[in-house]
N, C-alpha and C positions, 0 to 999 in steps of 0.2 A: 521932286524926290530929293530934294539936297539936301533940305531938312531930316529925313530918315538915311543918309550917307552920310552927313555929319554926326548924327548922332549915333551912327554904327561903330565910326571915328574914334568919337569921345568915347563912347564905352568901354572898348576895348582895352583905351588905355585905362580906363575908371577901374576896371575888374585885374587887370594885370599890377597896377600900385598896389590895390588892396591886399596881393600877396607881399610884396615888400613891406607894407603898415605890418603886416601880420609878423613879418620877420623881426621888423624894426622892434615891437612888443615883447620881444622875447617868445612867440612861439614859433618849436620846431616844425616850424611848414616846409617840405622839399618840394623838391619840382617834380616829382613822379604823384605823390599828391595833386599838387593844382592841375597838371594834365587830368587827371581822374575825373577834378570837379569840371573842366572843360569839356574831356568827354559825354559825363552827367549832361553838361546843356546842351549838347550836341546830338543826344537821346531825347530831350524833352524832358529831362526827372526832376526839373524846376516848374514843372507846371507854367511858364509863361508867369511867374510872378517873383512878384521879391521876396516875399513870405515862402516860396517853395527854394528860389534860391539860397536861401540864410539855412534853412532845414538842409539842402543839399550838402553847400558848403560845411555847417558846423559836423555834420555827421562824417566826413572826409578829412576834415582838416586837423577837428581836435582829437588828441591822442588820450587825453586824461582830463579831468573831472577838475582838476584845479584851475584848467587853462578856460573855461567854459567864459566866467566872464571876463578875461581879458579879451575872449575872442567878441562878445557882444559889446564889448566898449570900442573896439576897434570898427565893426559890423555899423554902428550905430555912425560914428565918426563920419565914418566915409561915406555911406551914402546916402548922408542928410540931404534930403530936398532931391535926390533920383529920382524920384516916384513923379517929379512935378513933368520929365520929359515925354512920360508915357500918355497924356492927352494929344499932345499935340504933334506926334507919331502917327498915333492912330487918326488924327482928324485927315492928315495930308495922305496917307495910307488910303483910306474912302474915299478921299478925293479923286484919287488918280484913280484905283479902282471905277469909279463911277462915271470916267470920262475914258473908255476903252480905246484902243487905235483900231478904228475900223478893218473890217476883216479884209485881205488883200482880195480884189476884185479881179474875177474871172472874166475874161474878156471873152465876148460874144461866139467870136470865131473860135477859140478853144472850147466850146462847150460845141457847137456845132461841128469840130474835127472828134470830138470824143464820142458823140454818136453815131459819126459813120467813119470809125476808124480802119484803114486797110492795113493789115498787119503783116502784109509785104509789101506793102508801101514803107512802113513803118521800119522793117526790117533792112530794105534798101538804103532808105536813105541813112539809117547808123553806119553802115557799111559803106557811104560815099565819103560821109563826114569824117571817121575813122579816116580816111587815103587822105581828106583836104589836110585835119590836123594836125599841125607839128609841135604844139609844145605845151604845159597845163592851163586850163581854166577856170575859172571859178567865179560864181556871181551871176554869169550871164542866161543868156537869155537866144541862143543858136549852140553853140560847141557845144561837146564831150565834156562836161565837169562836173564839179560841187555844188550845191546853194544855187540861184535863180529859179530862172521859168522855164529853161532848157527840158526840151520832152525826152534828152539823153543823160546819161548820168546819175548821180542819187547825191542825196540830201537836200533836195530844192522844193518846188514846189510846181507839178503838171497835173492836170487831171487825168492824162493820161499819153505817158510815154512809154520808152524803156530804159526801166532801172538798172545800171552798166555797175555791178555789186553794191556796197553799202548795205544799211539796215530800212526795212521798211516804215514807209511813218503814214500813210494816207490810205492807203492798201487800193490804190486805185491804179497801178502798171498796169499794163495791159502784157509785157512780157518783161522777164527779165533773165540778163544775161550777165550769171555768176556762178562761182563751183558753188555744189550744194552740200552744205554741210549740216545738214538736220538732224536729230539723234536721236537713239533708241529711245523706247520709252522702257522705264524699271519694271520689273516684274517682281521686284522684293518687298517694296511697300507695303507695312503689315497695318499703319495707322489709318481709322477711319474707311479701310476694306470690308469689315465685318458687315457692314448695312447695305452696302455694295452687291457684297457675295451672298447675303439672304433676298435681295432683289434679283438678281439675276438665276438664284434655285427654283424661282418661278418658271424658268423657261424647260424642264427638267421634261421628259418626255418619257416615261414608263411603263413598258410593256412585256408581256410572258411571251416569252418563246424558248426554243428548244423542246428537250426532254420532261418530262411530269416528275421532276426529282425532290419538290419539295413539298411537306406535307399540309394538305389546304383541311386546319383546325375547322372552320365552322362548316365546310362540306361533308368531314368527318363526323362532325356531330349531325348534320342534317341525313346525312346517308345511314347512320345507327339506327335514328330516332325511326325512318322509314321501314327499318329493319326489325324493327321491333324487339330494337335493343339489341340485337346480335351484331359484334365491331364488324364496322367496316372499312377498311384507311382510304382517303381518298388524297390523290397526289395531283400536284398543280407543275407547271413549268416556272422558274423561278423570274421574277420580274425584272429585265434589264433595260439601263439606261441606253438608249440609242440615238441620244441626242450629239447631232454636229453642227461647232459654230466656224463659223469663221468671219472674222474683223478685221476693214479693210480701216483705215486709220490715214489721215490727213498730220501731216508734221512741215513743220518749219513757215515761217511767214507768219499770217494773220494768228495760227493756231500757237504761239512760244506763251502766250499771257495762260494758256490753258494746257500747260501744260501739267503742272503738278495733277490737275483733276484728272487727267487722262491719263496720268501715270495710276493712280490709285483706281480706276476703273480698270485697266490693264490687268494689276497686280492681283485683283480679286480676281477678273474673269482667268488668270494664268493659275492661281493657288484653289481654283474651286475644282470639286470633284465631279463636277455634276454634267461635264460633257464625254461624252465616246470621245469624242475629236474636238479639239481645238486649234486654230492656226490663225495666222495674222496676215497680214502683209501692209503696204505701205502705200501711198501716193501723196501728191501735193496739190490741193485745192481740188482739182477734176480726175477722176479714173479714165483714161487714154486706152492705148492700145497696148498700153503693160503696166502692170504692178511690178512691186518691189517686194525681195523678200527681207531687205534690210534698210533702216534710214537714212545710208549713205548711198540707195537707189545706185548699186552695184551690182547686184545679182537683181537682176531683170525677168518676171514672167509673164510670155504672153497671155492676154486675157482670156484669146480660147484657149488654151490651155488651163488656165485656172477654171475656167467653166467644167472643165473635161475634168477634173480632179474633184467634183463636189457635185452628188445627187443634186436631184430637185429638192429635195426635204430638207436641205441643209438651211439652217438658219443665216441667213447675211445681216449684219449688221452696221454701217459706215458710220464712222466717229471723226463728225469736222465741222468748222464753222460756217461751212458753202459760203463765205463770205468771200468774194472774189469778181474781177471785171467781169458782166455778164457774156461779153466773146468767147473767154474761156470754155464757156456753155452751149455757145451758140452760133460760132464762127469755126469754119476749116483753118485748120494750121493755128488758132487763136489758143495752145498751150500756153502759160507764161514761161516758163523757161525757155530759154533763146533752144537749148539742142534738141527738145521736144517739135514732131511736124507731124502734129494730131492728121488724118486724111480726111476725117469725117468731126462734127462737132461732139464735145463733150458729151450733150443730154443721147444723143444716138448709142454710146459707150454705156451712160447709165442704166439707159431702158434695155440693153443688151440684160445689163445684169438682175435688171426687174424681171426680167421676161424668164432668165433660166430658173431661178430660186421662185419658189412660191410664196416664202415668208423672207420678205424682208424690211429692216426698220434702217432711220436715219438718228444718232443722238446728237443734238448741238450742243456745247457746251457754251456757245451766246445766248446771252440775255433774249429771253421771248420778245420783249421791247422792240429788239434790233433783227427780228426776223423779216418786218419789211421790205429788208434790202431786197431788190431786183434780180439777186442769185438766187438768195435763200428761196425765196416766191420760187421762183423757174424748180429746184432742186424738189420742192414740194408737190411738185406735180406729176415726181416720180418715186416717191418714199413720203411715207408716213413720216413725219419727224418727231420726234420727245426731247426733250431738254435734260441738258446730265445734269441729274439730280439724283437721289436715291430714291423719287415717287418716281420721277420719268423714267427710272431704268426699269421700276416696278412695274410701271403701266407697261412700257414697251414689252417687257418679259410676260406680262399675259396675255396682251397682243401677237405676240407670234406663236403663242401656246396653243392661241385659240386659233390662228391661220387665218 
C-alpha cells in the first residue's frame, strides 16, 4: 500500500496548488470556496472521477461567465497526465484486497469455555481480578482492559466474556456490566407511518354491545318489507372497538441499528386510533422478572403484575432482534446485565407470557437471513415471529385477528 499512501501524499498537495494556480490566474478563489469543493469530495459529488471533479470544482469555484476559460486553462494545466495514477492505484488496491489477513483464530479452548460457560464463575472471577488489579491495561489478553482477548473489558475481541462498559461490536457477551443508558423510542414520527398504521388497523376488533341506540337501516327495511309496508324502526347496539395492545420492546445493544424502524412502528402504533388501550413497556434482549415502564429501566414492573393488568384477550406483541448469547435464554442468573439475577431462565419468563395472552406475536426487525441464529431458533418456539416490514406487520395483524 505505499503506492496508494504516496499517491494520497501527492494528491493532496496536486489539489491544494491547484487553488493557488487558480489565484495566481487572476481568479477570485477564497478559501471558504475550496473548503466547499473539499467538502463536495468528502460527499462523493465528484463521482470518483476527474470529469465529476472539473463539474464540481468549476461549478463552485467560478463566480462569472468570463472566468470559465481561464479556469479550463488552468484545469487543463494542472492535471495533465493525473488520470495516468489511477490504474495503478487500482491494480495495488485488488492486490491487497485479494490477499486478506486471515481472520484472527479462535483457539480451541475458548470455543469449548463458550459452550459450557458458568456465569458465576464468570462473574467471580471479574470480581477477583478487580481486587488483583492496580493500574490500566490494554492489548492483553488476562486483565480488565481495552483491545486483546481478555474475556473482561470491551473493545477487544472474546467469544464470550463480560463486557466492563464500552460499545458492543460482536454481540456475543454473555453479561455485561455498565449503566444503561438506552432511550425512548419517538412517538411523533409522521414519515412513512401511514402504511404502518393501515397494517396494523387490521388487528382492529369490532363489536355491538350496550344499548339498541343506533338505527340498523337494512333491518328497517327488512322488518317493513315483512310488514307489509307498515314502518317499522329497528335499533342495533352501536359497534365498539375493544381492542387492547400492549408492546413490550427490546432497546439498546444489538437493537440501536434498528432503531429508526422501531421508532416509526412506535409512532404509528401511538398515533392510531384503532386501540381501546394501548401501552408499552421496555426490556433488553430477554423479558425477566420485570419490565420497564421507561428506557432508562427506572420505574420497574414486576411481571405478575403486568400479567395482573391485561385480560387474556389482550393482544402482546414483542419487538426485538432475539439476537443474543443463547444463556440469556437458557441459563439461571444468565441475564447480560451485571445487576439483573434472573432465578429462573429467560424462555420460562417467555412462555409465562405465552401462557397468559392467547394472541400473541414476535416482530424482528433482522434480516430473515440471520434468523438462524441459535436465540432467534430458541425464541421461535415460543412466538410466531414476522419481520418489520409493512407486509410482516400486515400478516402479524391478521394473525392475531384471527387468534
Amino acid at each position: 500500500m505505499q503506492a496508494v499512501s504516496r499517491a494520497a501524499s501527492d494528491g493532496a498537495g496536486l489539489f491544494l496548488s491547484f487553488f493557488f494556480r487558480l489565484r495566481d490566474r487572476g481568479l477570485k478563489v477564497t478559501p471558504q470556496q475550496w473548503m466547499t469543493v473539499v467538502e463536495g469530495l468528502a460527499k462523493g459529488l465528484h463521482g470518483s472521477s476527474m470529469i465529476g471533479f472539473y463539474s464540481l470544482a468549476r461549478a463552485v469555484l467560478v463566480k462569472d461567465e468570463s472566468e470559465l476559460d481561464d479556469f479550463d486553462l488552468c484545469f487543463a494545466a494542472h492535471f495533465e497526465g493525473a488520470a495516468d495514477f489511477v490504474p495503478a492505484i487500482e491494480r495495488e488496491v485488488m492486490d491487497w484486497l485479494s490477499q486478506p489477513i486471515p481472520p484472527y483464530p479462535i483457539d480451541p479452548e475458548l470455543r469449548r469455555l463458550l459452550d459450557q460457560v458458568d456465569v458465576e464463575a464468570l462473574r467471580a472471577e471479574l470480581e477477583r481480578r478487580l481486587q488483583e488489579q492496580k493500574e490500566r491495561h490494554d492489548g492483553g489478553d488476562y486483565w480488565i482492559g481495552t483491545g486483546g482477548t481478555s474475556a473482561f473489558g470491551h473493545g477487544g475481541y472474546h467469544p464470550g466474556g463480560i463486557r466492563v462498559g464500552g460499545q458492543h461490536r460482536l454481540g456475543s457477551a454473555v453479561q455485561v456490566a455498565a449503566e444503561r443508558r438506552y432511550r425512548e423510542h419517538r412517538r411523533d414520527l409522521v414519515l412513512d407511518t401511514r402504511q404502518l398504521g393501515v397494517a396494523l388497523k387490521k388487528l382492529r376488533s369490532l363489536k355491538r354491545e350496550g344499548q339498541a341506540e343506533e338505527l340498523d337501516i337494512d333491518g328497517t327495511i327488512d322488518r317493513t318489507a315483512r310488514q307489509a309496508g307498515e314502518l317499522e324502526l329497528v335499533f342495533r347496539p352501536p359497534r365498539a372497538n375493544n381492542l387492547s395492545l400492549l408492546m413490550a420492546m427490546d432497546v439498546g445493544g444489538s437493537m440501536e441499528p434498528y432503531r429508526h424502524l422501531v421508532d416509526v412502528l412506535f409512532s404509528a402504533a401511538h398515533a392510531a386510533r384503532h386501540f381501546k388501550r394501548f401501552e408499552f413497556v421496555y426490556f433488553h434482549n430477554c423479558v425477566y422478572d420485570h419490565v420497564y415502564e421507561d428506557a432508562a429501566f427506572i420505574k420497574a414492573v414486576p411481571l405478575r403484575d403486568l400479567i395482573r393488568r391485561f385480560d387474556r384477550d389482550c393482544r402482546l406483541v414483542l419487538v426485538g432482534d432475539a439476537f443474543m448469547y443463547p444463556g440469556e435464554l437458557l441459563d439461571r442468573h444468565g441475564a447480560i446485565q451485571w445487576e439483573d439475577r434472573n432465578e429462573e431462565p429467560g424462555v420460562v419468563y417467555l412462555k409465562k407470557l405465552a401462557a397468559h395472552f392467547r394472541r400473541t406475536a414476535w416482530l424482528n426487525p433482522m434480516r430473515e437471513r440471520m434468523w438462524e441464529a441459535p436465540s432467534v431458533c430458541i425464541v421461535q418456539q415460543i412466538f410466531d415471529m414476522f419481520p418489520l416490514t409493512v407486509d410482516g406487520v400486515e400478516s402479524l395483524a391478521k394473525d392475531l385477528a384471527r387468534g
